[in-house]
Backbone as CSV, one residue per row, in Angstrom:
resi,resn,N_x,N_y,N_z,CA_x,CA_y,CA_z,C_x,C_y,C_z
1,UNK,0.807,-1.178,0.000,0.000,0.000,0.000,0.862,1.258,0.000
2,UNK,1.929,1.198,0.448,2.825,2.394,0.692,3.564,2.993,-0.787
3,UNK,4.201,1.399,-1.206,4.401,1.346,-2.554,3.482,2.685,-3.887
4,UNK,2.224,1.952,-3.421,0.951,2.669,-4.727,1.079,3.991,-4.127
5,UNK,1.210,4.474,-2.534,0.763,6.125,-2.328,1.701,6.502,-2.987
6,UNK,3.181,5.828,-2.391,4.634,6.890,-3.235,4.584,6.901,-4.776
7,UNK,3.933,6.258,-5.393,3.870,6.500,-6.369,2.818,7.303,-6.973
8,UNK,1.800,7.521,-6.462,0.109,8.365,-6.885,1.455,9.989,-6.507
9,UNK,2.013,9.798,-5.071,2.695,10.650,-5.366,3.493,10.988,-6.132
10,UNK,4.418,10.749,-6.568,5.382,10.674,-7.771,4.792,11.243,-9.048
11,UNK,3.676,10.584,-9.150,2.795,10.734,-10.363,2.341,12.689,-10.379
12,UNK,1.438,12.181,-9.100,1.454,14.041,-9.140,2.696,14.635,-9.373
13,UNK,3.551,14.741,-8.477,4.333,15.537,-8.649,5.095,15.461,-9.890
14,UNK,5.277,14.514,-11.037,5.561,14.198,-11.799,4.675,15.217,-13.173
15,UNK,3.268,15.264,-12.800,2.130,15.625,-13.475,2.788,17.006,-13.926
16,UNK,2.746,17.757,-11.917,2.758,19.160,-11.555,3.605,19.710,-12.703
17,UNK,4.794,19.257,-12.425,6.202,19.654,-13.107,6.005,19.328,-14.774
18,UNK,4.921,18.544,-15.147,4.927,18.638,-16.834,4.149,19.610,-17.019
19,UNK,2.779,19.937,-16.444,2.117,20.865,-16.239,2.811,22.333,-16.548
20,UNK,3.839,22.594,-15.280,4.588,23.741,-15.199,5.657,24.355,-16.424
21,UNK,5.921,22.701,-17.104,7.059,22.736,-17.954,6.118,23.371,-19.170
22,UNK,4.696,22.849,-19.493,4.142,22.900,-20.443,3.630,24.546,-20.234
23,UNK,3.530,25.009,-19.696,3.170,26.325,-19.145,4.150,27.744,-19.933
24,UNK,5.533,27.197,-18.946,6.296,27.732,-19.462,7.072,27.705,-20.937
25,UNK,6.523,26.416,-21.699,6.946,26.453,-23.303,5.995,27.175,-23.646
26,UNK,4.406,27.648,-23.485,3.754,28.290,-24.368,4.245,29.765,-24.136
27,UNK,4.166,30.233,-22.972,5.219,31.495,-22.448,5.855,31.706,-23.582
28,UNK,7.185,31.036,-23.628,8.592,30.905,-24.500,8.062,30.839,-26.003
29,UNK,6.839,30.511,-25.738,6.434,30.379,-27.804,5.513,31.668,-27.896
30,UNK,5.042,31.945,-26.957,4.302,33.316,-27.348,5.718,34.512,-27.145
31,UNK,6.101,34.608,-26.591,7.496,35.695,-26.623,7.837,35.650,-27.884
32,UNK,8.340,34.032,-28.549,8.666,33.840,-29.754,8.311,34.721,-30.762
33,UNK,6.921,34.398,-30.531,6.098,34.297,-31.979,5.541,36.652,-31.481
34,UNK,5.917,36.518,-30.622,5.883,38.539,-30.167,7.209,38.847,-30.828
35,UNK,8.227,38.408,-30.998,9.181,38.929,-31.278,9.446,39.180,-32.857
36,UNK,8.998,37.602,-33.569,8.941,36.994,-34.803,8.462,38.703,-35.780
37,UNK,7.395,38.865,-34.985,6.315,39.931,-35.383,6.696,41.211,-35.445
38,UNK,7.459,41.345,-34.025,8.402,42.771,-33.855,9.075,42.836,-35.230
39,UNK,10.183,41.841,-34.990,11.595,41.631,-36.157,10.888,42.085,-37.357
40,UNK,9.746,41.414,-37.978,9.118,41.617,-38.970,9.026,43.254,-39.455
41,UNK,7.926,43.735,-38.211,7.572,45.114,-38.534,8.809,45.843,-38.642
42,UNK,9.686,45.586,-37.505,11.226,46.693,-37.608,12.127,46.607,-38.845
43,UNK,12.000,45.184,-39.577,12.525,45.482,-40.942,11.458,46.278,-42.338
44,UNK,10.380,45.926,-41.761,9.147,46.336,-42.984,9.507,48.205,-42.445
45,UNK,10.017,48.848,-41.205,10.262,49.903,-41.150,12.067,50.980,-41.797
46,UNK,12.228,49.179,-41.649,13.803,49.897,-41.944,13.711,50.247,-43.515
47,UNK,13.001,49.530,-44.337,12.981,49.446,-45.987,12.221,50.445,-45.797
48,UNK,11.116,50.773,-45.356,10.288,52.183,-45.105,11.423,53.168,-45.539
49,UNK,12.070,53.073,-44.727,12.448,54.488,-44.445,14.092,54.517,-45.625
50,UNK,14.596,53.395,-45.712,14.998,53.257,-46.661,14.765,53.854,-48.066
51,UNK,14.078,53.468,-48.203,13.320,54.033,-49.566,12.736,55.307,-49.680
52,UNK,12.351,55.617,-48.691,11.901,57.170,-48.159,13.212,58.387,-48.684
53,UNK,14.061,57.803,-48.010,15.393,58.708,-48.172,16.050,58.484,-49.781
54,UNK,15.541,57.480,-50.397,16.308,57.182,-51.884,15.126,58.116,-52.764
55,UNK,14.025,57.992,-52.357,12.792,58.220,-53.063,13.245,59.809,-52.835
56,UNK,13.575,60.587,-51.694,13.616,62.232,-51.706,15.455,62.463,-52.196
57,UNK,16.124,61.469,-52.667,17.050,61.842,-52.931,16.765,61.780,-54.531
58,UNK,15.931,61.077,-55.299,15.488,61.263,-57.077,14.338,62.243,-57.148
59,UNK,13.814,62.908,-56.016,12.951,63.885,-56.637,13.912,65.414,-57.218
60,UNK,15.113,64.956,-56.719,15.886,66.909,-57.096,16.075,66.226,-59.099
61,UNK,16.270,65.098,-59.014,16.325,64.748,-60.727,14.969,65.166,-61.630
62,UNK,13.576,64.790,-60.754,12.158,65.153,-60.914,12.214,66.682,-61.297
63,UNK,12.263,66.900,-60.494,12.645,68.693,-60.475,13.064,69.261,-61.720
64,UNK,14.360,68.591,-61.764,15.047,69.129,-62.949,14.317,68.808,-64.239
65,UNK,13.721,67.521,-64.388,13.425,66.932,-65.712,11.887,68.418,-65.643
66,UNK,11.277,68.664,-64.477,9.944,69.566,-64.851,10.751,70.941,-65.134
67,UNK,11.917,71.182,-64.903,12.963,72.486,-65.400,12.934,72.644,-66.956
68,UNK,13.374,71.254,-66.999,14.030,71.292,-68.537,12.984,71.149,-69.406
69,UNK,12.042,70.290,-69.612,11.129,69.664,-70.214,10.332,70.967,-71.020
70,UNK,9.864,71.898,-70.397,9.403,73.329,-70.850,10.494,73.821,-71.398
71,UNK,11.820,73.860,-71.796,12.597,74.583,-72.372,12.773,73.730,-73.704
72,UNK,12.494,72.258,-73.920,13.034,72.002,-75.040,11.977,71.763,-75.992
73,UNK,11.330,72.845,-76.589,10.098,72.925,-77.223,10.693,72.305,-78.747
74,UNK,11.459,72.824,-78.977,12.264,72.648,-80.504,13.127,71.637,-80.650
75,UNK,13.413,70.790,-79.075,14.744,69.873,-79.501,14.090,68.570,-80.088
76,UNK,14.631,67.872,-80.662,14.275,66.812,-81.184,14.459,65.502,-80.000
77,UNK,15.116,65.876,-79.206,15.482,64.904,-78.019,13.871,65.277,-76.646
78,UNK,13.620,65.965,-77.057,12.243,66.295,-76.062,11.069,65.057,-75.972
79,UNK,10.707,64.477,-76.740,10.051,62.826,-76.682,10.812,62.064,-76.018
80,UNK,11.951,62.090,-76.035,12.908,60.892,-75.393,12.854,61.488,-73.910
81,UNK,13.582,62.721,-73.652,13.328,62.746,-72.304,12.029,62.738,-72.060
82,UNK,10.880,63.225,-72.201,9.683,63.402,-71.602,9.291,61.833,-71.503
83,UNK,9.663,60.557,-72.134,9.826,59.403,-72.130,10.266,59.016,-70.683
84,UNK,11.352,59.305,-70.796,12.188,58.772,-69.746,11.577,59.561,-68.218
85,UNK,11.060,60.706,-68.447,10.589,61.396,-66.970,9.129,60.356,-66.684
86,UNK,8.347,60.474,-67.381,7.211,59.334,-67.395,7.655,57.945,-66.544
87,UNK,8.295,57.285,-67.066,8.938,56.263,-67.071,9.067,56.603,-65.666
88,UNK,10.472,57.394,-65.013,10.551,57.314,-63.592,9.493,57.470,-62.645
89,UNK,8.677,58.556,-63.230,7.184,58.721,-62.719,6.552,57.404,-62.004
90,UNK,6.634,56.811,-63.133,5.760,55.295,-62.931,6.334,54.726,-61.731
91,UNK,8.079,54.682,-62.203,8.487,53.933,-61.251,8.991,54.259,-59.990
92,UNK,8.662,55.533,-59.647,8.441,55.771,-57.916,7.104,56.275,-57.590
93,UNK,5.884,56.025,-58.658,4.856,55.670,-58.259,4.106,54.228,-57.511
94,UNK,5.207,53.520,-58.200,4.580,52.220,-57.671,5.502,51.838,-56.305
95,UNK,6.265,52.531,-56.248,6.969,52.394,-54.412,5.786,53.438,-53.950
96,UNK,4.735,54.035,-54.096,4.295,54.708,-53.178,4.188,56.170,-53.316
97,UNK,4.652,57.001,-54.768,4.912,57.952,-54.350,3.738,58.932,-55.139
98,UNK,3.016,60.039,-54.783,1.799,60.979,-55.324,2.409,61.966,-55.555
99,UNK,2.034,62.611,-56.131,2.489,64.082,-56.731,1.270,64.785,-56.366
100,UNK,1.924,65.821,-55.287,-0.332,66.380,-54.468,-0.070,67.690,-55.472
101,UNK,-1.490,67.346,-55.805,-2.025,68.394,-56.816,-2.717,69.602,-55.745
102,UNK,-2.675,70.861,-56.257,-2.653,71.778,-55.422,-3.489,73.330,-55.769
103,UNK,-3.424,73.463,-57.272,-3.963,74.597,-57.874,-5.372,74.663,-57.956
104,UNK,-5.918,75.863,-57.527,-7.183,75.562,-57.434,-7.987,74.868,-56.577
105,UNK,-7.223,74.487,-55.496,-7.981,73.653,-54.199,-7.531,74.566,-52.857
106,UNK,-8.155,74.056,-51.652,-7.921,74.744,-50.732,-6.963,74.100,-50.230
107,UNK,-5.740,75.857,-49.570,-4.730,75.255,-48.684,-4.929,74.219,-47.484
108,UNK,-4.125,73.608,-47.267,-4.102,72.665,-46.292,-2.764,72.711,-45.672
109,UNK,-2.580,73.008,-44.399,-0.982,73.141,-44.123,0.077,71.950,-43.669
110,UNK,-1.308,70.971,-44.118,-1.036,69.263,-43.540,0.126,68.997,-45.004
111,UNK,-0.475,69.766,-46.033,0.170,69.289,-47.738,0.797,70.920,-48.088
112,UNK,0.914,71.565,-47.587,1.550,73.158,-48.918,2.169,73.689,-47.834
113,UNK,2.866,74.380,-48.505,3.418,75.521,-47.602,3.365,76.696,-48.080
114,UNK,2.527,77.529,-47.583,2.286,78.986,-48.198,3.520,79.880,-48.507
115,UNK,4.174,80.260,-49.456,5.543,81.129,-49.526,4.676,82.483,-49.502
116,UNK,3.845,82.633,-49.937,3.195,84.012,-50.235,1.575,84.156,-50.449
117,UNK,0.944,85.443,-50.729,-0.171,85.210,-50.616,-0.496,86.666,-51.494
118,UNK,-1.819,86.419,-52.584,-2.378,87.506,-53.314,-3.597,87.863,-52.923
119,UNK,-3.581,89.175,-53.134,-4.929,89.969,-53.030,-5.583,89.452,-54.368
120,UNK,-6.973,89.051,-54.505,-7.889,89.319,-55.539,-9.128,88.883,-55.082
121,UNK,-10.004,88.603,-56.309,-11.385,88.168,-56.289,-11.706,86.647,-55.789
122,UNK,-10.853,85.641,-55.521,-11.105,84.256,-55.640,-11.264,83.981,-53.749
123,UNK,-11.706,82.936,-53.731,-11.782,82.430,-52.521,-10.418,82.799,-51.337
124,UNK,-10.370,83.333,-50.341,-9.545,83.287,-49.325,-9.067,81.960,-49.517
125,UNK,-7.772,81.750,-49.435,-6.860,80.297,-48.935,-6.975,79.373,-50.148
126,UNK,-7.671,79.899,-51.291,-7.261,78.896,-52.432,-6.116,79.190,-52.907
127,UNK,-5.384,78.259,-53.191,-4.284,78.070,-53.992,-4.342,78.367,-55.349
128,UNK,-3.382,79.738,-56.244,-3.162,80.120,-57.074,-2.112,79.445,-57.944
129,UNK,-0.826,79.385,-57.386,0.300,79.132,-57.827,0.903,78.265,-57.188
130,UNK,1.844,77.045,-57.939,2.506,76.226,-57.106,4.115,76.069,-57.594
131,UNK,4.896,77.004,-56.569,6.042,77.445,-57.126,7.291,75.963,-56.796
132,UNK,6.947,75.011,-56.090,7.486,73.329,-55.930,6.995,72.269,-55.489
133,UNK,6.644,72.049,-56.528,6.158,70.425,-56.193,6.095,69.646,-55.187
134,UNK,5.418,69.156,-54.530,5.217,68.660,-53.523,4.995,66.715,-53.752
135,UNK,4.706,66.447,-52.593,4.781,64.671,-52.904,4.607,64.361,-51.604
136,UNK,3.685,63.068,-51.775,3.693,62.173,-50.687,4.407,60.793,-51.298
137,UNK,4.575,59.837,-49.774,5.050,58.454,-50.050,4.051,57.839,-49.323
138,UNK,2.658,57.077,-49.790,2.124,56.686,-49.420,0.933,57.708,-48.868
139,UNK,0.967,57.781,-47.683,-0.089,58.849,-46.784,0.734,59.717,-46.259
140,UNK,2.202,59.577,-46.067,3.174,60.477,-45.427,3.559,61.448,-46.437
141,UNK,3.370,62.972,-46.267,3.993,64.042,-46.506,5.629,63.690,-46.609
142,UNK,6.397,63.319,-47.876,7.592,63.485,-47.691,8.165,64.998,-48.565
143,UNK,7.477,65.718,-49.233,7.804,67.689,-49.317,6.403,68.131,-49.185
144,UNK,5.940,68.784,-48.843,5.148,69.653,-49.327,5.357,70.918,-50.327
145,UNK,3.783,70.587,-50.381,4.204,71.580,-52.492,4.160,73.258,-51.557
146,UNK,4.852,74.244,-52.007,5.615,75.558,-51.791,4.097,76.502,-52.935
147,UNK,3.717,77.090,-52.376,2.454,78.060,-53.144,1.966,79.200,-52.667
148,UNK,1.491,79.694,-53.408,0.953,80.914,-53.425,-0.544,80.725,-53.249
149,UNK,-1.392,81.606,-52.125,-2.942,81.339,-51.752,-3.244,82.790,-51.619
150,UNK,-4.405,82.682,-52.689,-5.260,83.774,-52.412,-5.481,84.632,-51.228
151,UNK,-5.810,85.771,-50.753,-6.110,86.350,-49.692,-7.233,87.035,-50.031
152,UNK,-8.183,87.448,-49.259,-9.641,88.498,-49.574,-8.987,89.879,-49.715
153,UNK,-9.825,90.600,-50.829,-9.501,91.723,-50.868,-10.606,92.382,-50.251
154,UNK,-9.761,93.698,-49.594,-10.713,94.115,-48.118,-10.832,95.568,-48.804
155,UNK,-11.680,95.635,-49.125,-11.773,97.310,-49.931,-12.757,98.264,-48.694
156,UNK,-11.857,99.555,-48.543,-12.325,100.315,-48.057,-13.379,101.473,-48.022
157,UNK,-14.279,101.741,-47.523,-15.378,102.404,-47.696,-15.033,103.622,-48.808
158,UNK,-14.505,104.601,-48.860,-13.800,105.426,-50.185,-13.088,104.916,-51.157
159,UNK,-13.108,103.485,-51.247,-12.610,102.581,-52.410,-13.392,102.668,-53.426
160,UNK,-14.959,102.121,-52.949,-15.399,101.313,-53.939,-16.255,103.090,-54.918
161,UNK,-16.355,104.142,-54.385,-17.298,105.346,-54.705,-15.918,106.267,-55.887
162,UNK,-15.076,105.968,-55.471,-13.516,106.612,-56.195,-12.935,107.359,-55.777
């Protein structure tokens, strides 16, 4: 009889300790599988930002090609580049990248940056002129476009009579 208790004991305590062991592997596999996930996102951030910095280092080429492109009305090489600007277009469009359109819409200081501002007839805070191009990568602002926004013209009581 003593035999069977030490052993019912054994058994438990035998149980306890697989129990505990089994406890602590799901622990050790959920940390795992938390980390797996981390590692993941921190490289899906490093190429982020990677590309972020390559992507604002080919927009000063962007720039230039919208410089030149209006000057070569007569060259015969003007299809080829306007080719080739397209072309890059595409291909830092499909990493992510927008060109925010701006003329004729209302400022937003989330996307433009006001350099200046005109008196006339048009809406307060619409955008007239867009003196640099602006761009996102994705939903992130990587320049904002540089413009010119309307202001109200405030005419004074001996203005409008002469």
């Amino acid at each position: 009889m003593e035999d069977v208790d030490r052993i019912k004991k054994d058994l438990e305590e035998q149980t306890r300790l697989a129990e505990e062991r089994l406890e602590r592997l799901k622990y050790l596999q959920a940390d795992f599988d938390n980390y797996r996930k981390w590692s993941e996102k921190e490289k899906t951030a490093i190429i982020a930002l990677a590309n972020e910095n390559l992507i604002k280092d080919l927009l000063v080429i962007l720039d230039d090609f919208d410089r030149a492109l209006p000057s070569l009305q007569a060259e015969e090489n003007r299809e080829g580049m306007g080719m080739v600007y397209r072309k890059l277009l595409k291909i830092l469009g499909e990493y992510g990248l927008i060109p925010i359109e701006c003329v004729g819409k209302k400022f937003d200081p989330n996307l433009h940056e006001a350099l200046c501002r005109e008196e006339c007839d048009r809406e307060p805070g619409v955008i007239l002129e867009d003196f640099g191009k602006g761009y996102q990568l994705r939903s992130k602002v990587i320049r904002p476009s540089k413009v010119k926004i309307a202001e109200h013209v405030s005419r004074k009581e001996g203005e409008e009579n002469g």
